[in-house]
N, C-alpha and C positions, 0 to 999 in steps of 0.2 A: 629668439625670445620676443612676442610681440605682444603688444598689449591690447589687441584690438582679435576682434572673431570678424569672419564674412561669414554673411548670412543670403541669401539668394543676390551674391553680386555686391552690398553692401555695408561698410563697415560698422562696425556697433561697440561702442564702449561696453567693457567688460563693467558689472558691479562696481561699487565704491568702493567694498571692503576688498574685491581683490586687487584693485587699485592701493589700496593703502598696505596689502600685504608686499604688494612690488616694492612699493617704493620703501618703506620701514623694514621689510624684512631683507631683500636683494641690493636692495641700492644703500642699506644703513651700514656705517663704517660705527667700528669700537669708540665707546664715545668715551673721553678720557676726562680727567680730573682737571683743576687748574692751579697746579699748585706742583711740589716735588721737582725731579730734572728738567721737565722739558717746559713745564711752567709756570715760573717763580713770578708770575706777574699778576698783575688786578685787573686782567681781562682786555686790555688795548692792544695794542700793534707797534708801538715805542720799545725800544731798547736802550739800557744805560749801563757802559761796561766804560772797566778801566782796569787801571795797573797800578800794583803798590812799589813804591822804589823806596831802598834805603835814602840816609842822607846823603850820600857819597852819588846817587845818582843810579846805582845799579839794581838790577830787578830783587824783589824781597822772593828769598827762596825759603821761607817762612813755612811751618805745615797747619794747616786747622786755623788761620785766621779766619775770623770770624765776621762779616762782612755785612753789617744789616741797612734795610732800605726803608728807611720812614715814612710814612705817606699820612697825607693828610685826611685820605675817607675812605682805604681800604686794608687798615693794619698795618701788621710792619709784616717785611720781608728777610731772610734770611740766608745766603749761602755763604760758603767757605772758597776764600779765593784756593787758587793753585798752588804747585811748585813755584808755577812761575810769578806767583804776585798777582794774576787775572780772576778778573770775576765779573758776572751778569745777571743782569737780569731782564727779562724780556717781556714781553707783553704787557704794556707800561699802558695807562691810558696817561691823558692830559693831567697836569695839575704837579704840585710843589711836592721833592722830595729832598730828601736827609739822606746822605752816604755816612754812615757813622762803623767807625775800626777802632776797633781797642788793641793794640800790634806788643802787647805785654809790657813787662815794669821799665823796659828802657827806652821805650819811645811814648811822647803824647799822645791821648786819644785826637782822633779825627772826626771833623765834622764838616762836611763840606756837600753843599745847596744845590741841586739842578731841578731848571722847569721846565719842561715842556708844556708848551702853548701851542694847545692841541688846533686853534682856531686857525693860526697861524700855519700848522703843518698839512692844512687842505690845501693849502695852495704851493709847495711845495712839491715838485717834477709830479703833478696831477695830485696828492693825497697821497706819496707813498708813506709808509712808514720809516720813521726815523731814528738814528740809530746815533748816541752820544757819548762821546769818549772822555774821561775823565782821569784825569792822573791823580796817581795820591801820593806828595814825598814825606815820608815820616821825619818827624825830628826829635831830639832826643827830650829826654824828659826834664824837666825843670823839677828843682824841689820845690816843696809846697804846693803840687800838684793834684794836692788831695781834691779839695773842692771840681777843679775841673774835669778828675777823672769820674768824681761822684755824677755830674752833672750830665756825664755824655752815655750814664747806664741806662739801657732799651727797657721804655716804661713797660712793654710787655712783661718784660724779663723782671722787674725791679722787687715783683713781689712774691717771686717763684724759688722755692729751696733750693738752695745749690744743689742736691742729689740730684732732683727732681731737672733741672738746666743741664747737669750734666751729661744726662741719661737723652734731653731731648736732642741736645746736638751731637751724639753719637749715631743717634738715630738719621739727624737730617744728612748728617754724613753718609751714611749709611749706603741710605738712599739716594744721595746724589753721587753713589758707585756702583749703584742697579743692585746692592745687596739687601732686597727686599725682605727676605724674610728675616735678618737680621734689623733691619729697618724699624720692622713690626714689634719685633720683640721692644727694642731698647725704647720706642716712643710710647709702649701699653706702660711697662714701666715708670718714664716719664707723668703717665697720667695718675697713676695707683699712687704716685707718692704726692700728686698735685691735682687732684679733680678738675679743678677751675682752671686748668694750664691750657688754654683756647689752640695757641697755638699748635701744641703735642696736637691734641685733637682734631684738629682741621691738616695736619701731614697725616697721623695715623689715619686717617679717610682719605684719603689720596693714595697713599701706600694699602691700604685695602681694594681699592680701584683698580689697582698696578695690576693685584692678583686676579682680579675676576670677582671678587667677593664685596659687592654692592650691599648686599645686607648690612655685613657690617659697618660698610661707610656710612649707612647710611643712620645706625645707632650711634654712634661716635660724631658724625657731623649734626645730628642731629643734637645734641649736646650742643657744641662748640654757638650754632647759633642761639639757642637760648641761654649761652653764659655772654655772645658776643652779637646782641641782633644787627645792630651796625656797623659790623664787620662783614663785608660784601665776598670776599674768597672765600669763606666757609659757607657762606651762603649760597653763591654759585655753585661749589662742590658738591652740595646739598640736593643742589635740584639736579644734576649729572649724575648722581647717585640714583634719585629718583628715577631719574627715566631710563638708568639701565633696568632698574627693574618693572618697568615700564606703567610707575603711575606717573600716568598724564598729567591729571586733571591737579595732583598735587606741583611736581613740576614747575608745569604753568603758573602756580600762584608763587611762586618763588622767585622766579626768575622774572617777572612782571614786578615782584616790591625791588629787584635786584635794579630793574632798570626805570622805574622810579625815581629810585635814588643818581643814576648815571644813564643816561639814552645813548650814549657812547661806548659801549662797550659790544665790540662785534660777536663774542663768545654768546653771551646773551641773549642776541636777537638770534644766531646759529638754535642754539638750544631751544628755545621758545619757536622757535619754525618747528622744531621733529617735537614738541612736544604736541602742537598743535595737528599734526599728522595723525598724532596716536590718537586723538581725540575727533578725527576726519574734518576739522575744521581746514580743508584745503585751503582755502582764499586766506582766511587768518594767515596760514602757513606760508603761503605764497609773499606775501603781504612783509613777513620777519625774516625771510630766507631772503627775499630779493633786497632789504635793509641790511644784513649781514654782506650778501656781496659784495655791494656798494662800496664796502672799505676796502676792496681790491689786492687782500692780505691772503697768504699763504694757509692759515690760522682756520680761516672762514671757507676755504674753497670746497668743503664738502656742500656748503648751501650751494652751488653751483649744480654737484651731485642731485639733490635733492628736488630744485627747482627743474633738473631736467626728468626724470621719473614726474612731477605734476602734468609739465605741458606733454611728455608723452602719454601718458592720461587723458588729454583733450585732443589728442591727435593733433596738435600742436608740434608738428614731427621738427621743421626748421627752428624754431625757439628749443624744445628740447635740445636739438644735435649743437645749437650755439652755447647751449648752457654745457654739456659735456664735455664740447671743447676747451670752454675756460677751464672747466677742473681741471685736464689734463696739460692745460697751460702751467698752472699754479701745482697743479701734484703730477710732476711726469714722471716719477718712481712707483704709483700707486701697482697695488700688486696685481692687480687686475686691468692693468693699463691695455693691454691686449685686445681684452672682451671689448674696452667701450670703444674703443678704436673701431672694432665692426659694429659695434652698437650704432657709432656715428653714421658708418656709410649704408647703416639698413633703414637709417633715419632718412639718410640724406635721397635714399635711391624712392622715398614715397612721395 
């Protein structure tokens, strides 16, 4: 597969647009939600996982505890630890969060503080990503405990009808056991008894993603930002949504007020690179792809993908096969690992 025609002995860039169908259409990997199983974060490269332990010391074999992550500028988060007491959350940017567990009537609610100092973790074994362990030991509950249990309930959650809460975290359950189309069901419900319920709304567009069906994400998230414009996960979801179905131009203006608001967020500049592809702003693209690299995350390695389809477009063959390599550095499962492998040595052989 080459990108380039000979013409009496000399090479010639093909067109733009079939440059932009290479690399958009051949070199575009499924572009996913940020939100659901694999990502319960606000768009960073941080991780902050921990374990519940009884008093006694031994792992909480607890089911359905409820597990939420409080941030200070991109919503709350939500999963269910395990069997075993464990639970995470990933893709964390910088900045102050809240581990808050309500562990039922016989233990205290929890509340306990971790920051990540994002400025601080660039200098850390070169900018990798960092990954914070946090234990939580229950204790039991004190009488007159009312006040503090009042106090520790999720302001998302505080003004949503019990039916309507219950229905959503069946749901987010659901889905964080890949039972998708049950997923769907329980969180539409969740919304029909709670319109303004952000949360529902921004999983149920996630879990629309899951299936292929960008449309709907994209009615549904589109909702959740104008019930929650300052809420930046529904907002990124929003424009992923968008450029599955591939408006650019709107996209781009989404994901530019998203990073606005945060210039740290590697998903972000990923996203606004292929948005900017669709729109043939190469250089733009080149420009937020190679700013996404830069955080050297697993997360982002598709811009590696991506930047290497530009510079094979400029005949650019050694930056190309360097930038393939890194993907294959950061994604060596990818399913097509094979192809780029000779993709590199037909680069390499120009």
């Amino acid at each position: 597969m080459l990108l380039v025609n000979l013409k009496r002995g000399r090479a010639r860039c093909l067109p733009r647009h079939f440059l932009f169908l290479l690399v958009f259409l051949l070199f575009a990997p499924e572009i996913s939600a940020q939100g659901g199983v694999d990502y319960t974060g606000t768009g960073g490269r941080h991780t902050i996982q921990g374990r519940i332990f009884y008093p006694s010391g031994r792992r909480a074999d607890m089911l359905n505890v409820r597990v939420i992550l409080e941030t200070t500028n991109s919503g709350n988060l939500i999963v269910f630890a395990d069997s075993n007491g464990s639970f995470v959350f990933r893709n964390l940017i910088g900045g102050n969060y809240t581990i808050v567990i309500d562990a039922g009537n016989a233990y205290e609610p929890v509340r306990e503080s971790v920051y990540i100092d994002e400025s601080a973790s660039r200098n850390v074994r070169g900018g990798l990503p960092r990954t914070f362990n946090v234990p939580i030991y229950l204790t039991p509950k004190r009488s007159q405990s009312t006040e503090t249990q009042t106090a520790v309930i999720n302001a998302a959650l505080a003004s949503v009808p019990p039916a309507a809460r219950d229905a959503y975290e069946r749901g987010l359950a659901a889905g964080q056991r890949n039972e998708t189309s049950k997923a769907i069901a329980e969180l539409k419900t969740a919304v029909e008894l709670y319109p303004q319920f952000t949360l529902a709304l921004n999983e149920l567009g996630v879990q629309y993603l899951k299936t292929g069906n960008a449309a709907e994400a994209v009615l549904v998230l589109h909702q959740a930002v104008g019930l929650a414009p300052d809420d930046m996960p529904p907002r990124l979801n929003y424009a992923i949504a968008l450029l599955n179905l591939k408006k650019f131009p709107e996209a781009n203006s989404e994901l530019r007020h998203v990073l606005k608001r945060n210039d740290e967020i590697p998903t972000a500049h990923l996203y606004l690179g292929i948005a900017l592809i669709g729109e043939r702003d190469l250089a733009g693209a080149e420009k937020e792809l190679s700013r996404a690299a830069s955080f050297g995350t697993e997360e982002v390695a598709q811009a590696h993908r991506y930047l290497g389809g530009i510079y094979w477009g400029r005949r650019e063959y050694k930056r190309a096969a360097d930038e393939l390599e890194k993907y294959l550095k950061l994604s060596p499962k990818a399913a097509d690992a094979q192809k780029i492998q000779d993709t590199i040595k037909e680069l390499r052989s120009k």
